[in-house]
N, C-alpha and C positions, 0 to 999 in steps of 0.2 A: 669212533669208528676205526681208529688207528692202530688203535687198542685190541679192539678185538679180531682184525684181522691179522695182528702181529699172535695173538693168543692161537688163530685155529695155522697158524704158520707156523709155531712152532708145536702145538699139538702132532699137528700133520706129520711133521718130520719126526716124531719122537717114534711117530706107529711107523712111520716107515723104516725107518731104525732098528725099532723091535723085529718088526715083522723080519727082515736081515739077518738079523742075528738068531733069530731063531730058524732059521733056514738053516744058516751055515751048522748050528749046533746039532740040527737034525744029518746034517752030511755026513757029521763028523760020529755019530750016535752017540750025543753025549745030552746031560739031563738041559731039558728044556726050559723054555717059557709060557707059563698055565695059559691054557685056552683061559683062564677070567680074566688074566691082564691083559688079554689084548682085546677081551671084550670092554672091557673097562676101560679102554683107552679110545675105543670106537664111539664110548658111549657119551666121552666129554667132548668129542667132537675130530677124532681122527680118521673117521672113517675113510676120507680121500687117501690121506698116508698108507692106509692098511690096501688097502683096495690095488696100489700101484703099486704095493710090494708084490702082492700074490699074482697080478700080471707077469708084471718083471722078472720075479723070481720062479713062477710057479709054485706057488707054495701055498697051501692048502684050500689049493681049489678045487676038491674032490668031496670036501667036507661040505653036507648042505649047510650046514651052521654058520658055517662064516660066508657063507655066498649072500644068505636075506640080510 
């Protein structure tokens, strides 16, 4: 059990990571991070991570894509 909460802990933090980083690169208009890796990162289990970037950050919450 220890295990896999320590796995979606650090999942989590990786999307949320990402999802930062690609925020700031968007600011800065410089080449990004593909919409697959962050779906791909949602998909092994970062979804919460991602979810509190684009709150926090507002970032790309205009997209239906990443909202379902």
């Amino acid at each position: 059990m220890k295990v896999l909460l320590l796995y979606f802990f650090i999942v989590n933090n990786i999307a949320f990571i990402l999802a930062a980083y690609d925020k700031y690169l968007a600011v800065k208009h410089k080449r990004r991070i593909t919409e697959n890796t962050l779906f791909s990162i949602t998909a092994i289990g970062g979804c919460v991570g991602l979810l509190l970037a684009m709150l926090l950050f507002r970032h790309k919450t205009i997209k239906s894509s990443f909202l379902f």
